[in-house]
C-alpha positions in Angstrom: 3.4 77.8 24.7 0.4 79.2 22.4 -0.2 77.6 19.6 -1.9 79.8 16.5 -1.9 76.5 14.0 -4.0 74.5 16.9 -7.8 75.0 15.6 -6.4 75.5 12.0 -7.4 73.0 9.5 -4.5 72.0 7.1 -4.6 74.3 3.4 -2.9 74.1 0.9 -2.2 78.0 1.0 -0.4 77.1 4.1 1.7 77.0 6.4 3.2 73.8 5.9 2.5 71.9 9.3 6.1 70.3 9.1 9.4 70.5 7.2 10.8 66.6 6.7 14.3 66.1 5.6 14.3 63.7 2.3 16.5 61.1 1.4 15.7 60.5 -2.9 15.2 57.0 -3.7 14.6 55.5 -7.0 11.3 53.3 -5.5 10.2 55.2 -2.3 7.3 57.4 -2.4 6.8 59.7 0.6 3.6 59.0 2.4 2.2 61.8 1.6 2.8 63.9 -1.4 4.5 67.0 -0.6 3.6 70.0 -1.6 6.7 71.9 -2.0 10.6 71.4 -1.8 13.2 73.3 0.0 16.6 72.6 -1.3 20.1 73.8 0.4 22.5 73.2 -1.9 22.2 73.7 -6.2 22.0 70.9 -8.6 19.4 69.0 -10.4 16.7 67.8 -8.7 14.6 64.5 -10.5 10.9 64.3 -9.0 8.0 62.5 -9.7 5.2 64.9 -10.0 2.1 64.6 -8.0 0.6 63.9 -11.5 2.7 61.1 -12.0 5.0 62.8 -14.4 9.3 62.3 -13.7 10.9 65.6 -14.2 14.0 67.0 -13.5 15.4 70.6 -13.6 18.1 72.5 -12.2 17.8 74.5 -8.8 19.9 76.9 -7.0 21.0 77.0 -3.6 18.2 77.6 -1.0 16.1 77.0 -3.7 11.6 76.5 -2.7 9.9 74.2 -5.9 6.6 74.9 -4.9 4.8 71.9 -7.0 3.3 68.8 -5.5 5.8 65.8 -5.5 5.6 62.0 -4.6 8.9 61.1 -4.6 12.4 62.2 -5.2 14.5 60.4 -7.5 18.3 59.2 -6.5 19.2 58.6 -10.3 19.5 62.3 -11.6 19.9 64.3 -8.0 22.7 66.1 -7.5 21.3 68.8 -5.0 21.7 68.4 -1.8 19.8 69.3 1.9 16.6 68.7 0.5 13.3 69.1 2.8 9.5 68.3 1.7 7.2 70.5 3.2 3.9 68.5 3.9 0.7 69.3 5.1 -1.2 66.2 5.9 
């Protein structure tokens, strides 16, 4: 198969290079921050910013929160089906 990403360097104006499902936890910071979230179904969403900064606001269903995040929080998430897209 061809593969048009293959001499591409990773940008953050895209395309992510992977979609990765996320499970929110209260300590766990992905391993790399992401730098946009896809979520399935609507509810609040709490996030620590790539800034640092906890924040949490409401999202509706297929909802993209293109902002850079470090972790999401399991105290404060309702939504559900949430993906990071990363690019490192």
């Amino acid at each position: 198969m061809s593969d048009p990403f293959k001499n591409r360097a990773p940008s953050l104006n895209g395309p992510a290079i992977d979609l990765s499902p996320v499970t929110p936890s209260n300590t766990v910071d992905f391993a790399t921050v992401a730098v946009a979230l896809y979520v399935e179904g609507a509810g609040n969403l709490s996030i620590v910013t790539q800034k640092g900064e906890t924040r949490t606001v409401a999202v509706a269903d297929f909802a993209i929160l293109p902002v850079g995040v470090r972790r999401v929080n399991a105290t404060g998430t309702t939504a559900t089906g949430i993906h990071a897209f990363m690019v490192g």
